[in-house]
PyMOL CGO cylinders between C-alpha atoms (Angstrom):
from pymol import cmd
from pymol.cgo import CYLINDER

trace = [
    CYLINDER, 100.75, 106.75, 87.28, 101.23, 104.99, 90.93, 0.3, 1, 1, 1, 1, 1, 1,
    CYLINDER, 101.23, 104.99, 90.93, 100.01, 106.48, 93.99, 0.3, 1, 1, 1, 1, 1, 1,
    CYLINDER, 100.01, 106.48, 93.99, 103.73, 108.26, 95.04, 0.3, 1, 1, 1, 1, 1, 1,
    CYLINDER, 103.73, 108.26, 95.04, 103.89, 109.99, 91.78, 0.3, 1, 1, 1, 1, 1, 1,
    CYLINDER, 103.89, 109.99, 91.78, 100.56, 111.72, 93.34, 0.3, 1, 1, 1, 1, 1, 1,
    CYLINDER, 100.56, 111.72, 93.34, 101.88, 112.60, 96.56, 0.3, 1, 1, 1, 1, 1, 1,
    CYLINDER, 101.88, 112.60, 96.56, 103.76, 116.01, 97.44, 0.3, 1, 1, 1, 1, 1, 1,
    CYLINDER, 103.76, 116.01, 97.44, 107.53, 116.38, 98.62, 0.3, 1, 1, 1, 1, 1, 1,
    CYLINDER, 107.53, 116.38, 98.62, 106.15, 117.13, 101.70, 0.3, 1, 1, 1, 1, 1, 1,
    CYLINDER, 106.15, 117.13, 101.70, 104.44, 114.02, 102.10, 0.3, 1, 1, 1, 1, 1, 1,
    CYLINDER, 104.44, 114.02, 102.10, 107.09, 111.80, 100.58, 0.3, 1, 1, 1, 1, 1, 1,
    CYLINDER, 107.09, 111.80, 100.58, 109.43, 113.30, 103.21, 0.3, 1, 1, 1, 1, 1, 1,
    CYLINDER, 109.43, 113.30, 103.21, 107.37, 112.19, 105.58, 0.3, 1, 1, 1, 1, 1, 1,
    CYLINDER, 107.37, 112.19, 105.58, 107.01, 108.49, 104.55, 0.3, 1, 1, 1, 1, 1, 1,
    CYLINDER, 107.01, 108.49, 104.55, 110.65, 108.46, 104.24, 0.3, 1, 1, 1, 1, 1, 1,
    CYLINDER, 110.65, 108.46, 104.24, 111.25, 109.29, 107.66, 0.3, 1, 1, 1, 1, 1, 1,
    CYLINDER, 111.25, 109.29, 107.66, 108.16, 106.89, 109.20, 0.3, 1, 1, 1, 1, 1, 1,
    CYLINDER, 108.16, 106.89, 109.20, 110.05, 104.22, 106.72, 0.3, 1, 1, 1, 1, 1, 1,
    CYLINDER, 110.05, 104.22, 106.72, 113.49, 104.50, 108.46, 0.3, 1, 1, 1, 1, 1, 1,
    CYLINDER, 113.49, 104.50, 108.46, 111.68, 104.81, 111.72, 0.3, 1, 1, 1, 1, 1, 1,
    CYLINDER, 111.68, 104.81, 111.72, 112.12, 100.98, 113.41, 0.3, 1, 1, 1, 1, 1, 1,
    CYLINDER, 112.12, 100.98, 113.41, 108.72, 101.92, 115.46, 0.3, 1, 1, 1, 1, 1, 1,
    CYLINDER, 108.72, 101.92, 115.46, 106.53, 103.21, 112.17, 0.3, 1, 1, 1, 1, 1, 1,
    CYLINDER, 106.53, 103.21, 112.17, 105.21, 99.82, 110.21, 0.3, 1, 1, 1, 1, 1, 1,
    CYLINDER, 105.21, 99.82, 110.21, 103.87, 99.35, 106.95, 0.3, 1, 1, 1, 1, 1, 1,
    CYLINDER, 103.87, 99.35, 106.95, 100.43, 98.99, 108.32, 0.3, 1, 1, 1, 1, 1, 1,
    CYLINDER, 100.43, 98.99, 108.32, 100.65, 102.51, 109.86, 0.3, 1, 1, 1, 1, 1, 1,
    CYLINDER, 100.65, 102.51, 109.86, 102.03, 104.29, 106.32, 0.3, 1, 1, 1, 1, 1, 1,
    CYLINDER, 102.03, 104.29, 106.32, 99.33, 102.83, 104.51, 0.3, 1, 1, 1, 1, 1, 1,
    CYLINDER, 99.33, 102.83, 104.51, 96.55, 103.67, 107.09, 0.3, 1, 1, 1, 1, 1, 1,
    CYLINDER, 96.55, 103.67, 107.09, 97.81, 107.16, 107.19, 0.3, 1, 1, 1, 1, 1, 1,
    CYLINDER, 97.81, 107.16, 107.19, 98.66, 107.67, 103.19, 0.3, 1, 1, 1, 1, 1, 1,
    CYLINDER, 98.66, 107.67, 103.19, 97.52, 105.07, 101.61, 0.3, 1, 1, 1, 1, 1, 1,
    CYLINDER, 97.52, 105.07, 101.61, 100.17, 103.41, 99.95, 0.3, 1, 1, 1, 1, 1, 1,
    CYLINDER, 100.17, 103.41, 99.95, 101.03, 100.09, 100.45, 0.3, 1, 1, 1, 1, 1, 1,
    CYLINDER, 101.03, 100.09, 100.45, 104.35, 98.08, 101.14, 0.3, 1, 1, 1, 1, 1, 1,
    CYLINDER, 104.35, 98.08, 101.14, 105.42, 97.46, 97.93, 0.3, 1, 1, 1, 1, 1, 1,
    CYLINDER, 105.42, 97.46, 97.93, 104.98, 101.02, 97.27, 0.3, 1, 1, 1, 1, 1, 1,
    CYLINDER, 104.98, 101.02, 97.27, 106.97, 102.31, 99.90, 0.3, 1, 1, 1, 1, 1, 1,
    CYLINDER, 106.97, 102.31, 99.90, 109.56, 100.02, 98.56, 0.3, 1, 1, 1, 1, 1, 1,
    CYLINDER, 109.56, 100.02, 98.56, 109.70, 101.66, 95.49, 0.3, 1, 1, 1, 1, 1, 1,
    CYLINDER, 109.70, 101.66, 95.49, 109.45, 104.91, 96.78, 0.3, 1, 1, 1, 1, 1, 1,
    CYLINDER, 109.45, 104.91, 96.78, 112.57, 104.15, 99.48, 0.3, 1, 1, 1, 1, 1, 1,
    CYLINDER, 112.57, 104.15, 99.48, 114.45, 103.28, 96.44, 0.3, 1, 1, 1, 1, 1, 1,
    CYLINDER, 114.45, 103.28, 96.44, 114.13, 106.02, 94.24, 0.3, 1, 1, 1, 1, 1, 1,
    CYLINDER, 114.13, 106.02, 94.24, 114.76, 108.62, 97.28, 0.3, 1, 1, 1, 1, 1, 1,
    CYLINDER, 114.76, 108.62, 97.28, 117.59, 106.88, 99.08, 0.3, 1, 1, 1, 1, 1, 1,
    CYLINDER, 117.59, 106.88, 99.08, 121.35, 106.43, 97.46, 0.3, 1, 1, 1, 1, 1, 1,
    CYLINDER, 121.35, 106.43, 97.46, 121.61, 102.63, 96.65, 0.3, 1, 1, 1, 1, 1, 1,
    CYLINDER, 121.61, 102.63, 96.65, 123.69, 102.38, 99.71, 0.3, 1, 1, 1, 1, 1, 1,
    CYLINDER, 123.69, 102.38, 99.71, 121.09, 103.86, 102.26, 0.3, 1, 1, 1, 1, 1, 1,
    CYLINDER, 121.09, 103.86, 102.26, 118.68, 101.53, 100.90, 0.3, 1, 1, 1, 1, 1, 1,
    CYLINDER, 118.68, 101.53, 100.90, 120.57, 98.70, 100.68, 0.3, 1, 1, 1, 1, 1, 1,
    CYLINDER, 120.57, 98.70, 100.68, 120.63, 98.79, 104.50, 0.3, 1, 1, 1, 1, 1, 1,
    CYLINDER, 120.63, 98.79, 104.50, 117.54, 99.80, 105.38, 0.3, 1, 1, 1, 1, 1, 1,
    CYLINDER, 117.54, 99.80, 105.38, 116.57, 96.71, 103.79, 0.3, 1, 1, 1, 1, 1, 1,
    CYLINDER, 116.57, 96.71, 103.79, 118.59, 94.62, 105.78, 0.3, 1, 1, 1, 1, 1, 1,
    CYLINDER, 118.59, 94.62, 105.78, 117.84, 96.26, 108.77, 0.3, 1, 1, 1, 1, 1, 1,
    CYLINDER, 117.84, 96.26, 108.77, 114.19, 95.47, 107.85, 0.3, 1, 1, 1, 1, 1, 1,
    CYLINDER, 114.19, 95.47, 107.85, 114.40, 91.85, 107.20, 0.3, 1, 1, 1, 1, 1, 1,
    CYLINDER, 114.40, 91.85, 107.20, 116.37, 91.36, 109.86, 0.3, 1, 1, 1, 1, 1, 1,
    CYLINDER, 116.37, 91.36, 109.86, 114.54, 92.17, 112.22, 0.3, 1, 1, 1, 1, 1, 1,
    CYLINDER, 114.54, 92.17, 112.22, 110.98, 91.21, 110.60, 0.3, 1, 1, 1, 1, 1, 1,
    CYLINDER, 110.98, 91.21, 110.60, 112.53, 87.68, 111.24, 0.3, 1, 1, 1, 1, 1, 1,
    CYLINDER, 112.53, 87.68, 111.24, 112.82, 88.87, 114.87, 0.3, 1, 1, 1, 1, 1, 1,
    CYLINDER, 112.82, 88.87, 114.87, 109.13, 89.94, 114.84, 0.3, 1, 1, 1, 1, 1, 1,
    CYLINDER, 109.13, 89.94, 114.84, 106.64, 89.61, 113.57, 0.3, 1, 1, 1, 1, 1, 1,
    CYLINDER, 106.64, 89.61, 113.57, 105.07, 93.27, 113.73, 0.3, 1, 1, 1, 1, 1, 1,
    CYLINDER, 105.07, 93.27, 113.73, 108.27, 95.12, 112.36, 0.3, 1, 1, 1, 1, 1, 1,
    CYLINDER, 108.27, 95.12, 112.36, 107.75, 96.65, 108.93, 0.3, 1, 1, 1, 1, 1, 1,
]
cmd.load_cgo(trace, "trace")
């Protein structure tokens, strides 16, 4: 059992929306629920349709090559 499977709709609602946010990093989501990156990933993936999250992870590697605090 991972630590998503333990959180609430409510609170996976709220990752997914500081996830798509370009001014929320990875850093803050775990601070705040205590899930790490790799989580999130996982968890952006099983919410999103494959097409959303195909381009949300673009848009985040695209601009983490930009800088170096995004995501």
């Amino acid at each position: 059992m991972t630590k998503t499977s333990q959180l609430g709709p409510e609170h996976i609602s709220d990752i997914v929306q500081m996830a798509l946010s370009d001014h929320v990093s990875f850093a803050t989501i775990q601070a705040e629920y205590g899930i790490g990156e790799k989580d999130v990933k996982v968890l952006m993936r099983n919410t999103l349709k494959r097409g959303s999250y195909q381009t949300w992870r673009k848009r985040v590697r695209d601009f983490g090559d930009r800088r170096e605090t995004y995501k």
